[in-house]
C-alpha positions as CSV (number, residue, x, y, z in Angstrom):
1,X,0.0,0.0,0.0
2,X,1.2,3.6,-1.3
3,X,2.5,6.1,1.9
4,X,-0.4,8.1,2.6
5,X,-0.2,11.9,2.1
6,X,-1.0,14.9,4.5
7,X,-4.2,15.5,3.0
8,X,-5.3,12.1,2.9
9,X,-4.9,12.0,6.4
10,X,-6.5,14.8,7.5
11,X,-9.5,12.6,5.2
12,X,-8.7,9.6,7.4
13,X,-9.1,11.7,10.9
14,X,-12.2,12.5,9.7
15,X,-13.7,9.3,8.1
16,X,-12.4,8.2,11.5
17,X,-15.2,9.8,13.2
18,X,-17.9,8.7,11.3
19,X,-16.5,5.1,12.5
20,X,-14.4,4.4,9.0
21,X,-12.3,1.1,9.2
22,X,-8.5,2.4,9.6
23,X,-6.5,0.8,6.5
24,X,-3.3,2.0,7.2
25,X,-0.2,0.5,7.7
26,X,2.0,1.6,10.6
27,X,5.3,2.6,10.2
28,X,7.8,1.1,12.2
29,X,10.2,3.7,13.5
30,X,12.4,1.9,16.2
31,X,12.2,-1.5,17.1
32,X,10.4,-0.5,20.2
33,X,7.8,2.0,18.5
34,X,5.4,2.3,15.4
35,X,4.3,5.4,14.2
36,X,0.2,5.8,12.9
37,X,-2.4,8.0,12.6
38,X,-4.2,8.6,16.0
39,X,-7.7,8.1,16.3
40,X,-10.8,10.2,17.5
41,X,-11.2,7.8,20.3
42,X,-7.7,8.8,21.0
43,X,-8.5,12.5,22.1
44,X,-8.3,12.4,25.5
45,X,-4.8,10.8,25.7
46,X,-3.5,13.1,23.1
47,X,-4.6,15.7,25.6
48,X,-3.0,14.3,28.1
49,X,0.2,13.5,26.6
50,X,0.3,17.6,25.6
51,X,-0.6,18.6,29.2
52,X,1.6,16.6,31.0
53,X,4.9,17.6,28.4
54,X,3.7,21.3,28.8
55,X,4.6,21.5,32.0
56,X,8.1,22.5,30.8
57,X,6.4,25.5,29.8
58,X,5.6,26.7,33.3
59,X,7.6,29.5,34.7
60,X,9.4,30.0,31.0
61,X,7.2,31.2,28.7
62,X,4.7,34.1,29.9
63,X,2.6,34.0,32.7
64,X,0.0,35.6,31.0
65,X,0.4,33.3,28.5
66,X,0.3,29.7,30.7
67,X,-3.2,28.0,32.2
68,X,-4.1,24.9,33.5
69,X,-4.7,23.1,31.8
70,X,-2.8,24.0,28.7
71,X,-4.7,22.3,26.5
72,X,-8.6,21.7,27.2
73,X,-10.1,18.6,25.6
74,X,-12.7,21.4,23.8
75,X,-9.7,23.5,22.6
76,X,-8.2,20.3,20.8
77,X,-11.3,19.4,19.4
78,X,-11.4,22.6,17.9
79,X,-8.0,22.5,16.3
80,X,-8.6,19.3,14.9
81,X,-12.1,20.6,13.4
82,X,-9.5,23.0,11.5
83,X,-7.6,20.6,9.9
84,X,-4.5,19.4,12.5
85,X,-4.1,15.8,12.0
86,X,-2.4,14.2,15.1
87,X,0.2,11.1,14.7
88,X,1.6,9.4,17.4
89,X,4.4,7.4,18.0
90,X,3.4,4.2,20.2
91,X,5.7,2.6,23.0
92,X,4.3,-1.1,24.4
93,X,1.2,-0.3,22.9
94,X,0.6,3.1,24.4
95,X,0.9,6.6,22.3
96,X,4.5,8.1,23.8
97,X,4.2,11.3,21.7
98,X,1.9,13.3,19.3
99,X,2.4,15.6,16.3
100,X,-0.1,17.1,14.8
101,X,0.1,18.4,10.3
102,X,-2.1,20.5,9.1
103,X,-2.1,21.9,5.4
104,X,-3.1,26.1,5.3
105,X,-2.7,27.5,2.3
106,X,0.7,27.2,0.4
107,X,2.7,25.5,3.3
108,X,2.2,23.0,5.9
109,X,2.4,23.7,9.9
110,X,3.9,21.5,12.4
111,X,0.9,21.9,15.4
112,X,1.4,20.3,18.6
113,X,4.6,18.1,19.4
114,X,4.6,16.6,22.3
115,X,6.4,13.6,24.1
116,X,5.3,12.2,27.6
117,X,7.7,13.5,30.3
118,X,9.0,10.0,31.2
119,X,9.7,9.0,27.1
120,X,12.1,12.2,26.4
121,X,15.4,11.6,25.3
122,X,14.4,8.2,23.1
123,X,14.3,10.2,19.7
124,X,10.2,9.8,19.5
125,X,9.8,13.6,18.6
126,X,13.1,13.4,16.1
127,X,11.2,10.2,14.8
128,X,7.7,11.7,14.2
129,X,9.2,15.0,12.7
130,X,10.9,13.2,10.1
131,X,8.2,11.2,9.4
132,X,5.5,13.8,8.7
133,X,8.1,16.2,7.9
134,X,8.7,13.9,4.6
135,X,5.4,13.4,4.2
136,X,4.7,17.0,3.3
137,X,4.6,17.8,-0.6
138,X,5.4,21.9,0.2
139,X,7.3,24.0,2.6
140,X,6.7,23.1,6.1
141,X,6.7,25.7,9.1
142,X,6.9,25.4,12.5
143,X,5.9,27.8,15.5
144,X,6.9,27.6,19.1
145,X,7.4,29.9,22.3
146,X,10.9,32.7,21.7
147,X,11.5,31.4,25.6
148,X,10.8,27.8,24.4
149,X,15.1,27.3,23.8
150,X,15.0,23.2,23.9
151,X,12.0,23.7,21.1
152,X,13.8,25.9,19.0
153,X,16.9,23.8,19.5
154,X,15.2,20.8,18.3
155,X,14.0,21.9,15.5
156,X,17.1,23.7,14.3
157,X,18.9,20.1,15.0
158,X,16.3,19.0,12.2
159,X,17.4,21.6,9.8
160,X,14.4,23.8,10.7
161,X,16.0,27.7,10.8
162,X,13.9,30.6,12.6
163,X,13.0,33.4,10.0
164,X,13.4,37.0,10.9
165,X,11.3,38.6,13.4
166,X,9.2,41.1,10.9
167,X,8.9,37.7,8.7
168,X,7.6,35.7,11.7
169,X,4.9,38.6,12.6
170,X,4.2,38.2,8.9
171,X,3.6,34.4,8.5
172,X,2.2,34.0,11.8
173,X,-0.7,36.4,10.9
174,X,-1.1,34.8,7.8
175,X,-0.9,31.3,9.0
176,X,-2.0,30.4,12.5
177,X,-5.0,31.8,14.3
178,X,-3.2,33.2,17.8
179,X,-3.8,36.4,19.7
180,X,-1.0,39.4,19.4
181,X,0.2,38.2,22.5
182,X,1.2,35.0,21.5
183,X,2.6,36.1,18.2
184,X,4.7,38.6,20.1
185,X,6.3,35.6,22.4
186,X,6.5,33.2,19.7
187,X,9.2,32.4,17.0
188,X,8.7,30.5,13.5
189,X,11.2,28.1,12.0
190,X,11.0,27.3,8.5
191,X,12.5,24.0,6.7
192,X,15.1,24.6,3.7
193,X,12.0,24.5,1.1
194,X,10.5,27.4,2.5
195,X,13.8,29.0,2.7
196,X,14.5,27.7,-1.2
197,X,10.6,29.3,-2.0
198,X,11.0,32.6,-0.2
199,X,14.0,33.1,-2.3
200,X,13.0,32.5,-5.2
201,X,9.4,34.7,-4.5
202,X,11.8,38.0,-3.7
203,X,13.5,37.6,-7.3
C-alpha cells in the first residue's frame, strides 16, 4: 500500500469519526515504536500527553500566557475541526508522543509536538518529525514559544531555521489563528523548502 499523504490524512481523521475502518499500515520507526495516525477515540490521551509535556512551559514562557490546563479537551477538538491531523508514536502499545500536520494555504504547519515527560530523550519527537516532515509535498513551518530554547533547539537540529522577526509577525498572521500576544512571544522556524521558496518569490 502507497505512503499516505497529508491531505489524505486529515481525510482519514475524519472518516475516523464517522466510524471508518483504519487501512493503514503503521510505520515502524524503532524496534520498540510504530508510528500511525491517532484516532478520535484517541483525544483524550493526546490531551493528556500535551498537558503533562507542557509543563516545561511553566515559569518559562509568559505567565499571562500559561493556564491549566494547557490544552482543554474542547480547545483540541477545535483545532482538529481546522484541519491538525495528530500522529503518534506508540511505546508497548501506548501513544509516547503526538504531532499534529495541518495543510493552510501554500505551506504546511507543524501543530502540537509533544512527548510524555517520562519518554524524552528516546528520539520519539526526532522520529515523528521526520516522518510527517517527509510526508509534506510543500514548505513546512513550524511555530513555538521565543522562551521555548529546547524547542527551537530541536527543530534547528532538524534543519528547521527561525526566520526574521518582521517575517515571523508576517507568517504568523497569515498562518496560525493566535492572539498578538502570542505572536509577540512566539518564533517561527522554517524548513530549507521554504527557505529555497521565499528566495526565489523575492526575485
Amino acid at each position: 500500500m502507497p505512503e499516505p499523504t497529508w491531505r489524505s490524512n486529515a481525510d482519514y481523521f475524519l472518516r475516523e469519526s464517522a466510524g471508518a475502518v483504519h487501512d493503514y499500515p503503521l510505520v515502524t520507526a524503532r524496534k520498540h515504536e510504530s508510528i500511525r495516525p491517532c484516532r478520535k477515540d484517541e483525544l483524550g490521551e493526546i490531551g493528556e500527553i500535551i498537558n503533562d509535556a507542557a509543563q516545561a512551559y511553566q515559569g518559562v514562557i509568559p505567565a499571562d500566557r500559561w493556564h491549566e490546563p494547557y490544552m482543554p479537551l474542547e480547545e483540541l477538538k477545535q483545532e482538529v475541526a481546522a484541519g491538525v491531523s495528530f500522529w503518534g508514536a506508540e511505546h508497548r502499545g501506548k501513544l509516547a508522543g503526538v504531532m499534529g500536520i495541518q495543510p493552510i494555504q501554500d505551506v504546511i504547519l507543524i501543530r502540537h509536538a509533544y512527548v510524555r515527560t517520562a519518554m524524552r530523550g528516546r528520539g520519539i519527537g526526532g522520529d515523528l518529525l521526520r516522518h510527517l516532515h517527509a510526508m509534506a509535498p510543500g514548505p513546512v513551518l513550524v511555530g513555538t514559544w521565543a522562551a521555548a530554547t529546547w524547542a527551537i533547539a530541536f527543530y534547528e537540529k532538524h534543519g528547521f531555521r527561525k526566520v526574521i522577526p518582521s517575517e515571523k509577525d508576517r507568517l504568523l498572521k497569515k498562518y496560525w489563528s493566535i492572539p498578538d500576544r502570542q505572536i509577540e512571544t512566539s518564533v517561527v522556524l522554517a524548513d530549507e523548502k521554504w527557505f529555497q521558496t521565499a528566495q526565489w518569490e523575492s526575485r
